[in-house]
N, C-alpha and C positions, 0 to 999 in steps of 0.2 A: 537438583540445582537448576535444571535445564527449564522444567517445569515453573517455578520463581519468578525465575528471570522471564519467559516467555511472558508471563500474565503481569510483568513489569511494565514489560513494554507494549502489551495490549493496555494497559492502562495509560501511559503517555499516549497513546494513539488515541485513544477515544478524548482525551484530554486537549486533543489536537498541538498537543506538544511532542510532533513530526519527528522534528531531529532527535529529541531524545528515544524515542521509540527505536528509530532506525539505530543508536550506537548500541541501546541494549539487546536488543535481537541478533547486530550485528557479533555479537559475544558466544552467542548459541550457535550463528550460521558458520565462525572459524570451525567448530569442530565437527559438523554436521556432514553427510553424505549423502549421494543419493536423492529419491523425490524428496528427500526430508528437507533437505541443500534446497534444491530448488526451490520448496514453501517457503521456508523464510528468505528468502533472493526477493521472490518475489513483494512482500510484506515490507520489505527493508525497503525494494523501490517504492511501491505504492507510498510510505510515506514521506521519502526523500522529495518523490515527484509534487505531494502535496504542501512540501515544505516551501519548494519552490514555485510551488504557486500562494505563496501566502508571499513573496518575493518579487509576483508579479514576473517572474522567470518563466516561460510561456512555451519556450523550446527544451529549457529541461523537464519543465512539467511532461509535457507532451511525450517526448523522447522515454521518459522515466515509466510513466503509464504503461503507454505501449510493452514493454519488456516487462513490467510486473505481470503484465495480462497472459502471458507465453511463462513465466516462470510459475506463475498461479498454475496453470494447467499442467505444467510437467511435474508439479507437486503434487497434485492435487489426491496421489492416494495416500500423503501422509500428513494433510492437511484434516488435524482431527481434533482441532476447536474452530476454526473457521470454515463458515459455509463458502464453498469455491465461487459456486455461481452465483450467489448476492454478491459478495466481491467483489468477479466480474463485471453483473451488471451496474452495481457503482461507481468504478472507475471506466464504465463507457458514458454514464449517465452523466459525469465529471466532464467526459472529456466534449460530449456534447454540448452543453453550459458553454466552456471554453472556446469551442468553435464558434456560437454565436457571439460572443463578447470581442473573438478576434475581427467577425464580422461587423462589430460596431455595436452592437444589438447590448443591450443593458437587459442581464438577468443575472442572480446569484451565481455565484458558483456553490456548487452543493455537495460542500467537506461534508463526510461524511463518517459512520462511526461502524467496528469491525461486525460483521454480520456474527454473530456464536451462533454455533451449534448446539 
């Protein structure tokens, strides 16, 4: 079941349909423990954060990012469909974009899609 639902919600993600991604994962993370807990913590923020930037929400973007980025890595040994550190570097590369845009500077922001292993 758990299996399903994960590759569910890796499909709304890549689909850039955020919030739904985050309620289905959130279904697997109630019963989860452990780094296992932590990976999807993390997966749920990153796309919460990216929800809200599709919201133009800049402080929960930011805020949400950052904590994916720390729950990414205390997951990260049961993190075994997603590449940790492309994901990482995504959500830095994200939040870079951002920073420039908050500094005025017109560039995309660069949503992005789950790195597989």
């Amino acid at each position: 079941m758990e299996s399903k639902l994960f590759e569910q919600g890796c499909r709304y993600f890549d689909e850039e349909d955020y919030f739904e991604a985050h309620e289905v994962w959130e279904e697997i993370w109630i019963d989860a423990f452990g780094p296992r807990r932590y990976f999807l913590q993390g997966l749920i923020q990153a796309s919460v954060a990216l929800h809200h930037a599709r919201n133009q929400n800049w402080a929960g973007t930011r805020k949400l990012s950052a904590s994916a980025l720390d729950y990414l890595e205390r997951g990260r040994t049961e993190a075994l469909e997603i590449d940790i550190d492309m994901m990482k570097d995504r959500i830095i590369e994200f939040e870079v974009a951002l920073q420039k845009i908050l500094k005025g500077e017109e560039v995309p922001l660069p949503f992005y899609k789950l790195p597989r292993k």
